[in-house]
N, C-alpha and C positions, 0 to 999 in steps of 0.2 A: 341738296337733299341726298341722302347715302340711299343704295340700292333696299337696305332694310328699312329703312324710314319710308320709303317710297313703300314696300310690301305693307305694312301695317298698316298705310292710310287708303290704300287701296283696300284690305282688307275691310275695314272700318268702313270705308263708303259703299262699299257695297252687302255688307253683312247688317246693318241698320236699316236700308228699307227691306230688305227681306225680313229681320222681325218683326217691322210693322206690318207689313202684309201678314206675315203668318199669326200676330199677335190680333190684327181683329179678324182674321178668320176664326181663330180660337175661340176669342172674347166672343164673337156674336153668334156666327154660323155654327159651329161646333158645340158650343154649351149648350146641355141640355137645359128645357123649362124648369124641370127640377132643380136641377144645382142652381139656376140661376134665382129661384124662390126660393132655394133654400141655405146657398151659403154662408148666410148674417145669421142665421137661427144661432139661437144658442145650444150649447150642449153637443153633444156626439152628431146630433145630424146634421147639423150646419158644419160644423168639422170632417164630419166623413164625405158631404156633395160639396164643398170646398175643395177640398182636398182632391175627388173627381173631377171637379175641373182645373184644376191646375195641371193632375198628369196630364189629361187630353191636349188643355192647351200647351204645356210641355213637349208633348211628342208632334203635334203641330207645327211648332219651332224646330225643332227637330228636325222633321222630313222640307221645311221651305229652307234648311241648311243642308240638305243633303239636295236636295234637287239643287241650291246653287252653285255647289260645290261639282254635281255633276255634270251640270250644263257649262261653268264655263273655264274649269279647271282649278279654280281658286283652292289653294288647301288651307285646309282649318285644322289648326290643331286640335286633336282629340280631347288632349286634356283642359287646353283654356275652353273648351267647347263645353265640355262637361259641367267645370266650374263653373261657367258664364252662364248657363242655362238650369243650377242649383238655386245659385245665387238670384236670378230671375224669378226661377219658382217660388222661395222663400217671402220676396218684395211682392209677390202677385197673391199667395195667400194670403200671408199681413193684411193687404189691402182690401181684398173680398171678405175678409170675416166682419168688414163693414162698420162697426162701432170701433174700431182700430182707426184707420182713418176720420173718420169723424170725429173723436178724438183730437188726433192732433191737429186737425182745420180747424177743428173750435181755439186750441191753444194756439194756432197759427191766427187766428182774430178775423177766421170765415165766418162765425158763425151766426152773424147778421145776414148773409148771401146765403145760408145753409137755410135761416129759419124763413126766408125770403123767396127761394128762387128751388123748386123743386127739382129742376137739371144742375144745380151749383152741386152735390156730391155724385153724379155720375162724370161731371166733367172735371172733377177735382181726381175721381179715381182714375180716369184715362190719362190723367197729364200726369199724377204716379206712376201708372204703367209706361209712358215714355220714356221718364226720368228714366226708368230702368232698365227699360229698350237700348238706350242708350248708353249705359255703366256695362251694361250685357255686348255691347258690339265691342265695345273698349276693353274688354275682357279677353275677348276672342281674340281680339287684331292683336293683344298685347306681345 
């Protein structure tokens, strides 16, 4: 393993539970009742309290990358950071505007577990958000 191969996978392993942590502080504790009722709505308001929550939980992510950058030296590039956490925000609104994802669960052949099982699209939407948790750490470390 070369000394940059070794950086990146350090980077990686420790920049992926930090967006988990910052990603369900966002997702739960942060969101407000509103955005969280309201980001499937159709029309400008489910797009404007979508969109509210996404910055929030964006800068969320955000400050749990700056606090680990600060606590234990790790540098993050500025720009994969930037990119990595666009590109995050993008796959996390997709997925909040809610018939987007359910959507393609149905076409993915959920939609027996979907018409079945009242926690199958919150748990379909959190294992999206890791997917991308994870494309987001692989960004960074890149």
């Amino acid at each position: 393993m070369t000394p940059t191969t070794l950086e990146h996978t350090v980077t990686f392993a420790a920049v992926l539970p930090t967006l988990i942590i910052g990603h369900h502080l966002g997702d739960y504790w942060i969101q407000t009742d509103h955005q969280a009722k309201t980001k499937g709505a159709p029309g400008a308001p489910g797009r404007h309290a979508c969109a509210q929550h996404v910055a929030t939980l964006t800068m969320t992510l955000t400050l749990a990358l700056v606090a680990l950058a600060g606590v234990t030296g790790l540098h993050l590039p500025h720009t994969q950071v930037a990119i990595a956490l666009m590109v995050n925000a993008a796959s996390h609104y997709w997925a909040d505007r809610r018939t987007t994802l359910a959507a393609l669960a149905r076409r993915a052949g959920k939609g027996a577990w979907i018409e079945s099982d009242k926690a199958a699209l919150p748990h379909l939407d959190q294992a999206w958000h890791l997917y991308w948790l994870g494309i987001t750490a692989l960004i960074i470390a890149s």
